[in-house]
C-alpha positions in Angstrom: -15.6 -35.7 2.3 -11.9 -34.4 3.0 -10.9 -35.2 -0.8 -7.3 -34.3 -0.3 -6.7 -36.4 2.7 -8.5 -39.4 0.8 -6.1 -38.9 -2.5 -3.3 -38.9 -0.1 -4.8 -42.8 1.2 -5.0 -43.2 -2.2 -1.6 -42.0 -3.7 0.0 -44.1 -0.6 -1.6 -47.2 -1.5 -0.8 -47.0 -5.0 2.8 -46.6 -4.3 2.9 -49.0 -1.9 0.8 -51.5 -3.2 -0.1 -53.0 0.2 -2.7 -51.6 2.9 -0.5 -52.5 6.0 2.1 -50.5 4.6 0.7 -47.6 3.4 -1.3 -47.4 6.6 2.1 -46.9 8.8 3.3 -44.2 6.3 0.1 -42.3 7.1 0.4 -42.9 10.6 -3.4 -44.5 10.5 -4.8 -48.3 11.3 -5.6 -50.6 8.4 -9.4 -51.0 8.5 -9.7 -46.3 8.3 -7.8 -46.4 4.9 -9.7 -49.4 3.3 -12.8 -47.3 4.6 -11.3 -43.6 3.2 -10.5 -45.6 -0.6 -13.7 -47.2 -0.8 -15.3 -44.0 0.0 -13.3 -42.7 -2.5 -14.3 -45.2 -5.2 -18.0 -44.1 -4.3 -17.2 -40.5 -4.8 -15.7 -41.3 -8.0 -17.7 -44.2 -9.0 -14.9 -45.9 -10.4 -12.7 -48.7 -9.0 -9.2 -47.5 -8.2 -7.7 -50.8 -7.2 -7.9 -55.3 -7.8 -7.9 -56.2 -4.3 -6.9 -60.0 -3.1 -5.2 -61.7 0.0 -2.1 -61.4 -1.1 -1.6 -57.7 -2.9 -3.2 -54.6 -4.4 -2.9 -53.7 -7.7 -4.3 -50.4 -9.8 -6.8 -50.4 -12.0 -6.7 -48.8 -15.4 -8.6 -46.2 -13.7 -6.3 -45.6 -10.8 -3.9 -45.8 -13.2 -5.4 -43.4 -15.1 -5.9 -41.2 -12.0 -3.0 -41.6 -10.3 -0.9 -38.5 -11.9 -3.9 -36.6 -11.4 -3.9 -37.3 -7.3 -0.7 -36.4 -7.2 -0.8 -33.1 -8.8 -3.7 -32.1 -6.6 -1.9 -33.3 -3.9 1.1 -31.2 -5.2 -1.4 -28.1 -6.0 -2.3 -28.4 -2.5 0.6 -28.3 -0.2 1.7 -25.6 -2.7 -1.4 -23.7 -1.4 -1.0 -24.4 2.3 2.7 -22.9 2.1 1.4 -20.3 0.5 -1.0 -19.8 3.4 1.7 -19.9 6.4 3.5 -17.3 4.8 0.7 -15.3 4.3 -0.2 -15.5 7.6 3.4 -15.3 8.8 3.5 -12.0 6.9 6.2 -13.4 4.1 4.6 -13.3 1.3 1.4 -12.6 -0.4 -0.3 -9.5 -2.1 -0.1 -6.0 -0.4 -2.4 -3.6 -1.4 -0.5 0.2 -0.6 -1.1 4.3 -1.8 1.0 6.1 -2.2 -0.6 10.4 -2.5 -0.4 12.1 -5.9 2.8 14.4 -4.8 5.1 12.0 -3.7 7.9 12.4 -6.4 9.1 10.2 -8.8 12.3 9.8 -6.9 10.4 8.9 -4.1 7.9 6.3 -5.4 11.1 4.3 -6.8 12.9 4.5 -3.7 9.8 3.3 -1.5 9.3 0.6 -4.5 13.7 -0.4 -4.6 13.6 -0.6 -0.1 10.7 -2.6 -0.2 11.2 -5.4 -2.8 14.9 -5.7 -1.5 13.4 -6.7 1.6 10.1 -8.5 0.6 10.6 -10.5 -2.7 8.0 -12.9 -1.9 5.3 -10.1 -1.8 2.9 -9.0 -4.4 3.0 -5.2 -4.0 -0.4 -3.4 -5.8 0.5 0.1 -5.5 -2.3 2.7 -6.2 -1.4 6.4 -6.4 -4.9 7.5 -4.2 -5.5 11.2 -2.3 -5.9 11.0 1.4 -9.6 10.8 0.9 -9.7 7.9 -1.6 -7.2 6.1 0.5 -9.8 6.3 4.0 -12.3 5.0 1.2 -10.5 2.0 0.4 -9.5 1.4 4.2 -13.5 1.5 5.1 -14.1 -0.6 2.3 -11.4 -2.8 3.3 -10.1 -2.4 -0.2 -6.3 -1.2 0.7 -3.6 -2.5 2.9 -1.5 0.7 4.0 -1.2 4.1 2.5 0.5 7.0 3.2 -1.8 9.8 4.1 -1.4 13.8 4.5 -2.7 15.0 8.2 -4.7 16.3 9.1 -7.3 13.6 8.3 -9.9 11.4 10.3 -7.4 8.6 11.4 -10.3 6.7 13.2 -9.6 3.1 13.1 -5.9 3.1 11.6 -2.9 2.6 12.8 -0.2 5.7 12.6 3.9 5.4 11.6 6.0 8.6 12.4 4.8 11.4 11.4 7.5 12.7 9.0 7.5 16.6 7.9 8.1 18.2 4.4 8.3 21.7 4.4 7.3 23.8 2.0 8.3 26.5 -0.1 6.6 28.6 -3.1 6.9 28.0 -6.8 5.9 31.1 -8.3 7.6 33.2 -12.2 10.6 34.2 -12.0 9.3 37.6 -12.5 7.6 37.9 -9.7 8.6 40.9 -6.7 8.5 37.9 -4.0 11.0 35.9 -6.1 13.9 38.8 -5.2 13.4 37.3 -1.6 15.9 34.5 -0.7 12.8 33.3 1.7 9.2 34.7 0.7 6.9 35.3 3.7 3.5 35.1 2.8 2.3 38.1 3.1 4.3 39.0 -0.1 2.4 36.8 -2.0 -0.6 39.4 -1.7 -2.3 39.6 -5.1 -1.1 36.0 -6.5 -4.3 33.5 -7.3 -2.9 30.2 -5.1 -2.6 26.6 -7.3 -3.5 24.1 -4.6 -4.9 20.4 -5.1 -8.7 19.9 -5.3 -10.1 19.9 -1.5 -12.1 16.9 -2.2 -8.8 15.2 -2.2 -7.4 16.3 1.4 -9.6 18.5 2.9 -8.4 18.7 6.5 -4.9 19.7 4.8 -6.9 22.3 2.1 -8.2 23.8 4.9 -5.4 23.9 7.1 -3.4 25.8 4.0 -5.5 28.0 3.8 -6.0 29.0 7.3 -2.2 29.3 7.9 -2.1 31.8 4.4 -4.3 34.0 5.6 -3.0 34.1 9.6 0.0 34.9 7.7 -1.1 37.9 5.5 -1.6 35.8 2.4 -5.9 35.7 1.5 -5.5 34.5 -2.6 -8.1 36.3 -4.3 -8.3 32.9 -6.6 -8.2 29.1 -5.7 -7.2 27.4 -8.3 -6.8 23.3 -8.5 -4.9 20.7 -10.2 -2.6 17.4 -9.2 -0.2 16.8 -11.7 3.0 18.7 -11.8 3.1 19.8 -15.3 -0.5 21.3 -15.1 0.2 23.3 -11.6 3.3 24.8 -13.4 1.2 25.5 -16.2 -1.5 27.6 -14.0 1.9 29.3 -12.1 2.9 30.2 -15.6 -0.1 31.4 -17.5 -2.2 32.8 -14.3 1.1 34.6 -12.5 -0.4 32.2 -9.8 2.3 30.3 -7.0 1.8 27.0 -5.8 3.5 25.6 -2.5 6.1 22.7 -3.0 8.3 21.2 -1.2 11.8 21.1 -1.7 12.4 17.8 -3.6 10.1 19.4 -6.2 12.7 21.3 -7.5 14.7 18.8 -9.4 11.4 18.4 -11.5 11.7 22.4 -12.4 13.2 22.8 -15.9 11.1 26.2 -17.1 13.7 29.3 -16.6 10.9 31.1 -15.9 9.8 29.8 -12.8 12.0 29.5 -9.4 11.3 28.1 -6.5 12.0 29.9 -2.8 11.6 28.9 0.5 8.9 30.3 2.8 10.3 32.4 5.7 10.0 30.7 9.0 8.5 27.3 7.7 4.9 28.2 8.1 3.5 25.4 5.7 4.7 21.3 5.4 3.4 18.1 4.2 3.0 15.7 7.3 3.0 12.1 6.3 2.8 9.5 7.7 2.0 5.5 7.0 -1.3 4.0 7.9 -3.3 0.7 8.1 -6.3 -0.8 9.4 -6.4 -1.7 13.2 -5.2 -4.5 14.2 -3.8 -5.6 10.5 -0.5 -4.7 10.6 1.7 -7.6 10.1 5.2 -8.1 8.6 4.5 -6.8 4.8 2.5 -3.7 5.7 5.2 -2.7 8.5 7.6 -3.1 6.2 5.9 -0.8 4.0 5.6 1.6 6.5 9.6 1.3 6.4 10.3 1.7 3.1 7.7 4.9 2.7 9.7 6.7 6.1 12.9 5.6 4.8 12.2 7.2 1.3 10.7 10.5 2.4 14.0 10.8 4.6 16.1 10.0 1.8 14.7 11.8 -1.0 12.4 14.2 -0.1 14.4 16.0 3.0 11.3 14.9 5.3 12.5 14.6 8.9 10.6 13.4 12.3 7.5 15.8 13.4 6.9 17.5 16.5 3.5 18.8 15.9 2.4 22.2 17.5 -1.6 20.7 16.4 -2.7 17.4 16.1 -2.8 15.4 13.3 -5.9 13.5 13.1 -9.4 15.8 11.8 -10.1 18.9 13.8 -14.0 20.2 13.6 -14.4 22.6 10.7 -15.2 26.0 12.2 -11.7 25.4 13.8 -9.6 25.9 10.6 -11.4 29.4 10.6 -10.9 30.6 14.2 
């Protein structure tokens, strides 16, 4: 039975108190709606209304029922709107990533340009590595992210690829921090902070390769994520890390610096992603508000890669 179509007989004829009536409001003949509230007496087992010749009148159970129809009925249109502008791409929950490095600065601009634009919309916002991120698009868990390349982009949908460069973060003590622009080869002898390889490892890899085609082999690897433990390892292992510039408003210890890298050998590429096929109005806009924030706030500007940017084969990173 189609319960909210037979509360809305129901609801009519109650305020109209006359089949013929409520009948033309619902655009139906007579003899349907008697059918669709006697059905609906059965379904209740109660009578809803003291029929004669001459007029309908509610029962003390209609009565009774009758505020309760009508908030259903209320619940329910609520939940079809709801529906169009889901489906329209106005409103409803986004689930988005944003990876571990994006800057504080960053994360409140994506958050400001977004919900300026999409008040409507329920934004979950995970911080997830590139490889959790693919996770939760395979388990169709996640909405759009914004992922480092390379990666395996099988499946998803690419924005702009926008490029961070980086530079070193390394004591102040250092030789290489007498250069206004460190090439890597005069990082010889520093251990390397870099973040777990589980976490990226097309981009671990890809570090590392361009280090050592560079002159730079670390003799350690050391990992961590959060920005006050990698300055911690710079600091107590005379280690560097690679950062990009927008990392160095968050560098209050005199005795590190931060330097460019000569010739720009090392970025961050970004760039938004989302299933195939499932990118409506909210996760576009996304998409918006994460370009529009790296270019903002984290001096990342538009790509031209020299490599591409989905997952080479392995033995490649070592050729």
């Amino acid at each position: 039975m189609d319960l909210i179509r037979h509360l809305e007989c129901f609801v009519a004829v109650a305020e109209e108190s006359h089949f013929g009536r409520a009948a033309a409001r619902l655009g139906m003949a007579q003899p349907p709606l008697s059918q669709r509230i006697q059905r609906l007496e059965r379904e209740l087992e109660v009578r809803l209304f003291d029929r004669t010749s001459r007029q309908v009148a509610l029962t003390k159970a209609g009565t009774l029922l009758l505020p309760e129809a009508r908030e259903l009925l209320a619940r329910a249109g609520t939940l079809r709107a709801a529906a169009r502008r889901v489906r329209d791409g106005e409103s409803g929950l986004l689930r988005a990533a944003l990876p571990p490095d994006i800057t504080g600065a960053t994360v409140a601009a994506v958050l400001a340009h977004f919900q300026e634009r999409n008040a409507d919309t329920e934004l979950e916002l995970h911080e997830l590595s590139t490889a959790e991120q693919l996770e939760r698009f395979a388990a169709r868990e996640l909405d759009v992210g914004l992922l480092h390349h390379p990666c395996d982009v099988t499946g998803l949908e690419l924005g702009p690829v926008l490029r961070r460069d980086l530079g070193v973060l390394l004591p102040c003590k250092a030789p290489a921090a007498a250069y206004p622009e460190v090439p890597l080869a005069a990082l010889t002898g520093h251990d390397l902070v870099l973040f777990p390889r589980e976490g990226s490892p097309g981009l671990y890899d890809d570090v590392l390769t361009t280090c050592a085609r560079g002159g730079y082999t670390p003799p350690v690897v050391r990992h961590g994520r959060g920005a006050s433990f990698v300055r911690g390892l710079v600091l107590s292992a005379a280690a560097v890390a690679f950062t990009p510039s927008d990392s160095r408003a968050e560098i209050t210890d005199p005795e590190l610096v931060w330097r460019p890298l000569a010739t720009a050998p090392l970025a961050w590429r970004h760039s938004a992603a989302w299933p195939s096929g499932h990118g409506d109005a909210t996760v576009h806009a996304f998409a918006d508000a994460a370009a529009h924030a790296l270019r903002t706030t984290a001096d990342a500007r538009p790509d031209t890669p020299t490599r591409p940017t989905h997952l080479r084969p392995a033995a490649e990173y070592w050729l």
